[in-house]
C-alpha positions as CSV (number, residue, x, y, z in Angstrom):
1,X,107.2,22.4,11.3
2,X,108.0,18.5,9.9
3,X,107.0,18.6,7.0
4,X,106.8,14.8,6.9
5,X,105.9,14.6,3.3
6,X,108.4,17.0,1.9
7,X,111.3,14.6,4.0
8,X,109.5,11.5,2.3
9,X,110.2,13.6,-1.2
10,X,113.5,14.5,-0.4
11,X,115.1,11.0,0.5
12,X,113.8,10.0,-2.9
13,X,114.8,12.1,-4.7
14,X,118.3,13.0,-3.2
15,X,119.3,10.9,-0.7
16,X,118.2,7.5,-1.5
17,X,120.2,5.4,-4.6
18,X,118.1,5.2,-7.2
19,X,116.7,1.8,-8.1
20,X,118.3,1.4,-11.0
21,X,121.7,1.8,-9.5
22,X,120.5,-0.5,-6.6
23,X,119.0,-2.9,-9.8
24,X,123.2,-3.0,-11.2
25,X,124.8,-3.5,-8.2
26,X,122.4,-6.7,-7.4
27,X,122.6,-7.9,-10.6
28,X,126.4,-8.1,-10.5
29,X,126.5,-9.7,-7.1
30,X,125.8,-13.2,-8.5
31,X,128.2,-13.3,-11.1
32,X,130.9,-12.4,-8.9
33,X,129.6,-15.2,-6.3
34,X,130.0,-18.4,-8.6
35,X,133.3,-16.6,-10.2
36,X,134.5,-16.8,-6.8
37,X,133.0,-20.3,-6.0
38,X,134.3,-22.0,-9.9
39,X,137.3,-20.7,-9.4
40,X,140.8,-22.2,-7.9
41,X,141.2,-20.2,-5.0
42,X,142.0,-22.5,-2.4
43,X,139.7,-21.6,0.6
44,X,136.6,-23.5,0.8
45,X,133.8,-20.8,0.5
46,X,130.9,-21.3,3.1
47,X,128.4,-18.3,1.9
48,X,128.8,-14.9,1.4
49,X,127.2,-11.8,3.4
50,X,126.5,-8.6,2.6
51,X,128.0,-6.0,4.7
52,X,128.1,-2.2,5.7
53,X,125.4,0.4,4.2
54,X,124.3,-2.0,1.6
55,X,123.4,-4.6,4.5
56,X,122.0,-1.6,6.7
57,X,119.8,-0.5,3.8
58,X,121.6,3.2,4.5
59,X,123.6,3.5,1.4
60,X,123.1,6.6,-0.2
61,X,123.5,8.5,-3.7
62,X,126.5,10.0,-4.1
63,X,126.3,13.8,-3.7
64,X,129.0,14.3,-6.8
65,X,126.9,11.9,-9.0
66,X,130.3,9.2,-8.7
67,X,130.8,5.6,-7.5
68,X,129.0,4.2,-4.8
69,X,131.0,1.2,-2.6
70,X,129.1,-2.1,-1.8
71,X,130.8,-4.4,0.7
72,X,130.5,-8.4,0.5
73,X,132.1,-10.7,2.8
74,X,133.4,-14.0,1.3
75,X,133.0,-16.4,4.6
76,X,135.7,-19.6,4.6
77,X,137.1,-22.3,6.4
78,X,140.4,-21.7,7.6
79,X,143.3,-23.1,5.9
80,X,146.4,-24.3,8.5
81,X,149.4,-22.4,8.0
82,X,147.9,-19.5,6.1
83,X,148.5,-16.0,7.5
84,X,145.8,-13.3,6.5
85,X,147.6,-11.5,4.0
86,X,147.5,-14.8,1.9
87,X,143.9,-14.8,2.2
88,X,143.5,-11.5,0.4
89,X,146.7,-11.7,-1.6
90,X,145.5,-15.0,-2.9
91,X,141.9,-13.6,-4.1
92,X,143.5,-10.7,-5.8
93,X,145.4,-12.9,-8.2
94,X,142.8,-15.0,-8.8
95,X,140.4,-11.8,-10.1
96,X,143.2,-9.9,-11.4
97,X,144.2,-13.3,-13.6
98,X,141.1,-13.4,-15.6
99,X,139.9,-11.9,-18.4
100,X,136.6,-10.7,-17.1
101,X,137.8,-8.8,-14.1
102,X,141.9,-8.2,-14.6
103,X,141.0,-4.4,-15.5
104,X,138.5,-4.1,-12.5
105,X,140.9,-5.1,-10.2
106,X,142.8,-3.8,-6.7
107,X,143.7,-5.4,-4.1
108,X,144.1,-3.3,-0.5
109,X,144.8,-4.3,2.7
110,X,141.2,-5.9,3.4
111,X,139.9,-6.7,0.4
112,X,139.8,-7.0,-3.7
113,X,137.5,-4.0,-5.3
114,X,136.0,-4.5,-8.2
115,X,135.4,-1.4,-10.5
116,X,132.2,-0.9,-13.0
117,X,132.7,1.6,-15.4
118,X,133.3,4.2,-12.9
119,X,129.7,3.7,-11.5
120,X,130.1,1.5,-8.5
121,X,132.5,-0.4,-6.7
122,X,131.8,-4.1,-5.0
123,X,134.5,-4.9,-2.0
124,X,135.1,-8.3,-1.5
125,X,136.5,-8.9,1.8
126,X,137.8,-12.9,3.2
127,X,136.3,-13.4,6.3
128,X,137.6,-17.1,7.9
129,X,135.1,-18.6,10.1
130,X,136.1,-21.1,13.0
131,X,140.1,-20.4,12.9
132,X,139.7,-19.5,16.8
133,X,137.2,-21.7,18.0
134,X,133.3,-22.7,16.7
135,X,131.5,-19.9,15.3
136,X,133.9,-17.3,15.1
137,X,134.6,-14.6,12.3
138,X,137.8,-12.9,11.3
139,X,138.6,-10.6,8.9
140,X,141.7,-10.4,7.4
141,X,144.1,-7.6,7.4
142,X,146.8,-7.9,4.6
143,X,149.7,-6.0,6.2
144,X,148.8,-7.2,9.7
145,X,147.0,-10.2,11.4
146,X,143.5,-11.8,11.7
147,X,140.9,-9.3,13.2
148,X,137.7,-10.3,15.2
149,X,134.4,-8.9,13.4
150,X,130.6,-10.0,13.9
151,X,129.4,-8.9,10.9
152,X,126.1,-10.4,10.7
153,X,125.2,-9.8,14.7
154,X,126.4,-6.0,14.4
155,X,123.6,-6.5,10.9
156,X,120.8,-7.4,13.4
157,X,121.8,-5.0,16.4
158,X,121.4,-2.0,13.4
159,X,117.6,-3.5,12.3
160,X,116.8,-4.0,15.9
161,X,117.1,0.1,16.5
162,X,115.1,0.3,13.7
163,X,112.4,-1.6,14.7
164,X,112.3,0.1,18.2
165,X,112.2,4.0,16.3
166,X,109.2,2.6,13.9
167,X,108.3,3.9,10.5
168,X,111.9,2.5,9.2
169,X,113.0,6.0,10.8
170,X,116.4,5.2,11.6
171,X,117.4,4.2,8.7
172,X,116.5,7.2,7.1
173,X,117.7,9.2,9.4
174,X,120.9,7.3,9.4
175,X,121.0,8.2,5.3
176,X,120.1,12.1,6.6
177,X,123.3,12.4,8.5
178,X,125.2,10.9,5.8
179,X,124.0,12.9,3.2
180,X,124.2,15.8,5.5
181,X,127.8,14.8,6.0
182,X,129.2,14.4,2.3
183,X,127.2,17.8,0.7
184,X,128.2,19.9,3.8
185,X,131.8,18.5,3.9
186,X,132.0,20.0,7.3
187,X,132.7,16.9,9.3
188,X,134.4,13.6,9.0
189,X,132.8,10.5,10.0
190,X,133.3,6.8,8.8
191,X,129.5,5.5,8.1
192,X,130.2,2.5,10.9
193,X,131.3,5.3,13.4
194,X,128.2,7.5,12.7
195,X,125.6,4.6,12.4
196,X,126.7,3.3,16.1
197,X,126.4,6.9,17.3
198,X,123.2,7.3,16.3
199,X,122.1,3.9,16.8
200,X,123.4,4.1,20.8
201,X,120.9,6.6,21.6
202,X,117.6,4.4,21.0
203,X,116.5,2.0,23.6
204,X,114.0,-1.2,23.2
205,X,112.0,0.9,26.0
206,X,111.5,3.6,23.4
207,X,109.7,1.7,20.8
208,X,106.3,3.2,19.9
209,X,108.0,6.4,21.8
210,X,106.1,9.8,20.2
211,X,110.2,11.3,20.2
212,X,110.6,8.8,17.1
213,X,106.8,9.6,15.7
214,X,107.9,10.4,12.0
215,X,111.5,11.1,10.1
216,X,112.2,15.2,11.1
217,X,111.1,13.9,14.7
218,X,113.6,11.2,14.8
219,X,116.1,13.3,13.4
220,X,115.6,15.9,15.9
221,X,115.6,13.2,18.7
222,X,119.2,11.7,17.9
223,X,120.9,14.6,17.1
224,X,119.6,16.3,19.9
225,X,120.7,13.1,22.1
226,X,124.2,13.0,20.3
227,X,124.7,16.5,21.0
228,X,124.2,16.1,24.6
229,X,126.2,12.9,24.9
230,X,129.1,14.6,22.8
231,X,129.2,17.4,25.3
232,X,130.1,15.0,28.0
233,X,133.5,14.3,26.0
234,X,136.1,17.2,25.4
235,X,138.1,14.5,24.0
236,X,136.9,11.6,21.8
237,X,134.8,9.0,24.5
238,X,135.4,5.3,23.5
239,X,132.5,3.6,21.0
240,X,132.9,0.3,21.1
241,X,130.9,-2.1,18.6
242,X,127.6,-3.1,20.7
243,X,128.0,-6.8,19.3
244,X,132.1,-7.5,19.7
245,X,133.0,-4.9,22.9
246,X,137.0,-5.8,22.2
247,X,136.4,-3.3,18.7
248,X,136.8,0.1,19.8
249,X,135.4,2.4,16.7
250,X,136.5,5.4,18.6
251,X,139.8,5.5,16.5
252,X,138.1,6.3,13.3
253,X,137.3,10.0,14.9
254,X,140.6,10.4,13.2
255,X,142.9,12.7,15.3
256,X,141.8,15.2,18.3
257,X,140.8,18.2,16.2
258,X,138.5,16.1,13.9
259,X,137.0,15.1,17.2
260,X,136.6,18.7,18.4
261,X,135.3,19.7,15.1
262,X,132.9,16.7,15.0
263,X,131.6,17.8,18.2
264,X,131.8,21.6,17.3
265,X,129.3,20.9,13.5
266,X,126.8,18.5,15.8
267,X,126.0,21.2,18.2
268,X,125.3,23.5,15.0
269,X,123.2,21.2,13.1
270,X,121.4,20.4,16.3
271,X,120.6,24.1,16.7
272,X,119.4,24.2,13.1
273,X,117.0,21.2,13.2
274,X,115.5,22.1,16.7
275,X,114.9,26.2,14.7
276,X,113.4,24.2,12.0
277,X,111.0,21.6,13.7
278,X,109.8,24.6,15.6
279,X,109.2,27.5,12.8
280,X,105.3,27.6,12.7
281,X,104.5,28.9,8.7
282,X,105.9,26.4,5.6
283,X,107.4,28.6,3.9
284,X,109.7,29.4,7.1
285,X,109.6,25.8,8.0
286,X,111.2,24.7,4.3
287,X,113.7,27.8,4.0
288,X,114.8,26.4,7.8
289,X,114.9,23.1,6.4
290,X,116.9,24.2,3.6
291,X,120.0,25.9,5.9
292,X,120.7,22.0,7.5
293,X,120.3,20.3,4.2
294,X,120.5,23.0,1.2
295,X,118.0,24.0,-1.2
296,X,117.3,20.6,-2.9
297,X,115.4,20.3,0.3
298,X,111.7,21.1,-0.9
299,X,112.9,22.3,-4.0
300,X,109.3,21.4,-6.0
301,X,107.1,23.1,-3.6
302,X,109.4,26.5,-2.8
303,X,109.4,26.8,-7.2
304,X,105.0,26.4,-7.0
305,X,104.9,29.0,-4.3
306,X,107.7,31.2,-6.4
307,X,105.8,31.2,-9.6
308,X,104.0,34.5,-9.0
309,X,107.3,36.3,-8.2
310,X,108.4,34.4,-11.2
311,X,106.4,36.6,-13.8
312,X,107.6,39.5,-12.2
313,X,111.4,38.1,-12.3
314,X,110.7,37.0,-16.5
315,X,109.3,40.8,-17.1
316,X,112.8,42.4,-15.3
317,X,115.1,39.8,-17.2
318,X,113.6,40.3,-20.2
319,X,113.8,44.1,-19.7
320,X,117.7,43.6,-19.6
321,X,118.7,41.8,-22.5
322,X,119.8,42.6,-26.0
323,X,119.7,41.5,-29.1
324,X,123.5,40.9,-28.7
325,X,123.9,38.9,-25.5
326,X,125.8,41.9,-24.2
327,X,123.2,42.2,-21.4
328,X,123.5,44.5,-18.3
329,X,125.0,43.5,-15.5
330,X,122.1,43.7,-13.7
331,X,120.6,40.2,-14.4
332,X,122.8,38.2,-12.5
333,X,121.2,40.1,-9.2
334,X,118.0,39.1,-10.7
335,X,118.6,35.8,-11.4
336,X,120.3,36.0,-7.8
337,X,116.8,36.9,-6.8
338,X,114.9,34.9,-8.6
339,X,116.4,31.9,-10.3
340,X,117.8,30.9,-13.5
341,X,113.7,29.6,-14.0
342,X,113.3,33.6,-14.8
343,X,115.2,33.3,-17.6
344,X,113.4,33.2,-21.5
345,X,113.1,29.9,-23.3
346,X,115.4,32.1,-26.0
347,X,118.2,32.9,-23.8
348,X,119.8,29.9,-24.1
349,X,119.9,30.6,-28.2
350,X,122.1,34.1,-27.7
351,X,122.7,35.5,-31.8
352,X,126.4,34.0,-31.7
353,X,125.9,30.7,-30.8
354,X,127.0,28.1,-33.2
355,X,124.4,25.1,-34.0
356,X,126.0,21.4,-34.2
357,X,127.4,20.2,-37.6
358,X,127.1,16.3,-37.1
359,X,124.1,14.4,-38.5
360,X,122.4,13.1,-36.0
361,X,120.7,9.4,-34.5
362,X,116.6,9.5,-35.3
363,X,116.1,9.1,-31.8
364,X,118.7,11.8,-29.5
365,X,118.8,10.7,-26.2
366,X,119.5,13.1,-23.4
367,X,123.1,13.3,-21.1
368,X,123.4,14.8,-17.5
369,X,126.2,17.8,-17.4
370,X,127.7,17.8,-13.4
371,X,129.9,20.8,-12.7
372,X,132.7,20.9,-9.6
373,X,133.9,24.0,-8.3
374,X,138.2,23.8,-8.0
375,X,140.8,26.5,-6.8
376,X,142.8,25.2,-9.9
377,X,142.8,23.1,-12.9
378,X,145.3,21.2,-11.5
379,X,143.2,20.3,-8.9
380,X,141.6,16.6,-8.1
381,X,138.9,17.5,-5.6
382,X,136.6,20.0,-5.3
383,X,133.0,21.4,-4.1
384,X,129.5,19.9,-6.4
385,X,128.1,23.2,-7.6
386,X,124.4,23.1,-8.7
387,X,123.4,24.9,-12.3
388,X,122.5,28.4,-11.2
389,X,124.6,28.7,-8.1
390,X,126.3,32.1,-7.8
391,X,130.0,31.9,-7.7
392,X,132.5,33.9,-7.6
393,X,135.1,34.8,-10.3
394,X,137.6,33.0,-8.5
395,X,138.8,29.2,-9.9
396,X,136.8,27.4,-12.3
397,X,134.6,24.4,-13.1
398,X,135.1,20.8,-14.1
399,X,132.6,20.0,-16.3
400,X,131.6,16.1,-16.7
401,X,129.2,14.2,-18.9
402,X,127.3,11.2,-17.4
403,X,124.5,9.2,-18.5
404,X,121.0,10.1,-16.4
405,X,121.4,7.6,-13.7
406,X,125.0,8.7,-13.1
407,X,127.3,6.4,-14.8
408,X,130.7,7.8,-16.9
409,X,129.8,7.4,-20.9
410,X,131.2,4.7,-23.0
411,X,134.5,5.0,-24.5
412,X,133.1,4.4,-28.2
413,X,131.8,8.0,-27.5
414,X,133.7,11.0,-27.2
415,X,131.9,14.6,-26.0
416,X,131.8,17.8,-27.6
417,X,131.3,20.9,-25.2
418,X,129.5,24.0,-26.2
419,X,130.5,26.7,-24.1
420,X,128.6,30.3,-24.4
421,X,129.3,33.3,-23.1
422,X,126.8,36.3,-22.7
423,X,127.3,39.5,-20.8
424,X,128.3,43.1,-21.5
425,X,132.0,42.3,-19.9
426,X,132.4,39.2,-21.7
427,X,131.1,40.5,-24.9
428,X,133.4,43.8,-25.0
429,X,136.1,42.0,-23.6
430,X,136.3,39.4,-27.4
431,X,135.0,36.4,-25.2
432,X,131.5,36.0,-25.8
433,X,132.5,32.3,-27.0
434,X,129.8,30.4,-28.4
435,X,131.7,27.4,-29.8
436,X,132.5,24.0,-29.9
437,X,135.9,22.5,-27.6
438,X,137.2,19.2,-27.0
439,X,137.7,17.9,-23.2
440,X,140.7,19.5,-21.6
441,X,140.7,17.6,-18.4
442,X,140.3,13.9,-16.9
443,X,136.1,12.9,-18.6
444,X,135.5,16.6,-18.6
445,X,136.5,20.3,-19.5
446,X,137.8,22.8,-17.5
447,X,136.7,26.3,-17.5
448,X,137.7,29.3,-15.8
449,X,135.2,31.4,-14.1
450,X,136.2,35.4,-15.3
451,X,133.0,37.1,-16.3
452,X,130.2,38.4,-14.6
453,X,127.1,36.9,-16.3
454,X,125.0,34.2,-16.7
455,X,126.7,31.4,-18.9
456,X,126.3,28.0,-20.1
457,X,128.0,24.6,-21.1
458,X,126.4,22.4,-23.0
459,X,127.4,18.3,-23.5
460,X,127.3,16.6,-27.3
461,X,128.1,13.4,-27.1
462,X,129.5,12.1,-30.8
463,X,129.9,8.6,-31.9
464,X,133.2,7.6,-32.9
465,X,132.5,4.7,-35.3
466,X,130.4,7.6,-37.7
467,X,130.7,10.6,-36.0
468,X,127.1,10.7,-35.3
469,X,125.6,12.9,-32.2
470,X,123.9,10.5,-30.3
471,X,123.1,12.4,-27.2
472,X,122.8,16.2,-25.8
473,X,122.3,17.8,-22.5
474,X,120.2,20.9,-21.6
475,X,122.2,23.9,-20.6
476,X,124.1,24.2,-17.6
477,X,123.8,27.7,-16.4
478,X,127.0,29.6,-14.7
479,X,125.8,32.7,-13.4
480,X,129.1,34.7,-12.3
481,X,128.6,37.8,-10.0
């Protein structure tokens, strides 16, 4: 089944950046333009384009709730005598000289980043127009040479495959796959790579086709065709950019067992949306749905069709709790069942919970809590866990407090976590914490994962000019089997 409307719900709100991100990133675009232009870098600026998923219109949220990249190319005259590194070089001191942007700013080997606040990051990459002959474009690569790019054609070759799939269904597919990629982390595949994939399997002959008729039917149609065309290649076939054929992408596979494996997760996912664009009842249709992309996938109308089983689920947790929080083991498998929605309104209030001391600003506003699973504290990458995901007792959590739309607080606020225990182990074993600890860890706190039961984390964000709450977040439930 397609499910059309539940895909529409789902790239709003998952997939797609929300507008208010989008709304920050444009608004710092043209301060960063006339800083550029006022300034005393030498290069005589021509105009700037956007580049990449922000160009495409196929930038997505980022699944861990961090940065998002924008690219902008700064488009100049050539200077005689100048090799490319000096182009980049060159910009870099200029940002990294003032007083606005010095603390914002790296320079790599293709362009100056500039870094808000942890909540997006704008690349600004020189791009010398006319150093070869009339017309052309060249980026610059800092520890090499001048590079051939057609930004703006490879732009119009991307909206042209939308046009001929209809409905703007490319593009969203195009997000799909990417969001597919970064929340499964089963595959690696620059955006570029996977855009021109995709892209090369629609033909101007195919416009109006029925095989691009809506979003699931689109998605089903290119990964379907990639599939095939994949199995044609053992080892990694050449892409080259439909707009400059001297730029071979195919190097960005990485090495011959990311290509294998690239090949290996299409043919699964391919499986998985053809099972799923076939299963005949909805219910089937959205739990298909939800093995390609996970259970955010129709997530509002699985809960309204679960409500019923829901009472039942309240009655059996409410059956195994005690007065003490020491309650039987037994709830995590109905949570397990059910859902941390089964869980009383008064749960979340356990007898040895301690309430928050600070006077508090007339109007609280509310925090988001984000937890990542990690083998060890020591750790720097992990796995996004969702509040009520089963886990393990194996590792532990990096808890981190962000503002709703995502962004890392302000350093005039420092947070406060809550952490409570419940559970007969926890509870005989002296650790049914209910207390209040500093952050341990880079913008977060680290905690173990030891006890079966259903736990929580809580954020309480303090101001540190009169240690005043400001802000809360609603519980964060850690359900340990």
């Amino acid at each position: 089944m397609k499910l059309v409307a539940l895909f529409d719900d789902f790239l709003k709100e998952t997939v797609n950046l929300n507008k208010t991100r989008i709304d920050l990133l444009e608004a710092s675009i043209p301060a960063l333009k006339s800083f550029v232009r006022e300034s005393d870098w030498k290069p005589k600026v021509r105009t700037f384009v956007e580049q990449g998923s922000w160009a495409h219109e196929t930038i997505i949220r980022p699944v861990d709730g961090g940065e998002f990249d924008a690219d902008l190319l700064v488009m100049v005259d050539p200077i005689d005598g100048w090799t490319a590194a000096e182009y980049v070089e060159s910009l870099g001191r200029v940002f990294s000289s003032s007083k606005t942007y010095e603390d914002k700013t790296k320079t790599w080997d293709y362009c100056v980043t500039i870094t808000y606040a942890g909540d997006r990051k704008i690349d600004l990459a020189p791009c010398v127009v006319g150093r070869l002959w009339e017309g052309s474009t060249e980026v610059c690569n800092r520890k090499g040479s001048f590079e051939l790019t057609a930004p703006i054609e490879y732009t119009e070759w991307m909206k042209e495959r939308n046009a001929y799939s209809g409905n703007n269904s490319f593009r969203k597919v195009t997000r799909l796959v990417k969001y597919l990629r970064d929340v499964k982390e089963t595959f690696t595949c620059p955006s570029v790579l996977l855009t021109t994939l995709l892209g090369n399997e629609i033909e101007w002959f195919e416009k109006d086709n029925d095989e691009f008729a809506d979003v699931p039917t689109t998605l089903k149609t290119l990964m379907g065709r990639l599939d095939n065309r994949l199995r044609m290649y053992p080892t990694r076939p050449s892409v080259t950019n439909p707009k400059l054929p001297s730029e071979d992408f195919s190097p960005l596979f990485g090495s011959d067992e990311q290509y294998a494996n690239f090949r290996t997760v299409i043919a699964r996912y391919r499986k998985w949306i053809d099972e799923a664009h076939a299963a005949e009842g909805r219910q089937e249709s959205i739990k298909a749905w939800q093995k390609v992309f996970g259970e955010e996938f129709g997530k509002a109308s699985v809960v309204k069709v679960a409500a019923d089983a829901s009472t039942e689920g309240l009655a059996r947790a409410r059956g195994l709790l005690s007065s003490t929080a020491a309650h039987l083991s037994e709830l995590v498998d109905v949570v397990k069942n059910y859902g941390i929605s089964v869980l009383p309104l008064d749960f979340s209030r356990p007898p040895h919970i301690r309430q928050p001391s600070w006077r508090q600003v007339p109007n609280l506003a509310m925090v988001r809590v984000t937890a990542e699973w990690r083998e060890q504290r020591a750790a720097t990458v992990g796995r996004a866990v969702r509040a009520g995901e089963i886990l393990r007792p194996r590792g532990g959590l990096h808890f981190r407090a962000t503002t709703t739309d995502g962004a890392l607080l302000s350093p005039d606020f420092e947070v406060q976590w809550r952490i409570t225990n419940t559970g007969a182990v926890a509870m005989a074993k002296g650790a049914g914490r209910g207390g209040f600890y500093i952050e341990n860890s880079s913008h977060g706190r680290w905690e173990t994962l030891d006890y079966r039961g259903v736990h929580m984390a809580e954020a309480f964000v303090i101001r540190r000019s009169d240690n005043m709450l400001a802000a809360k977040s609603d519980p964060f439930y850690v359900v340990i089997e």
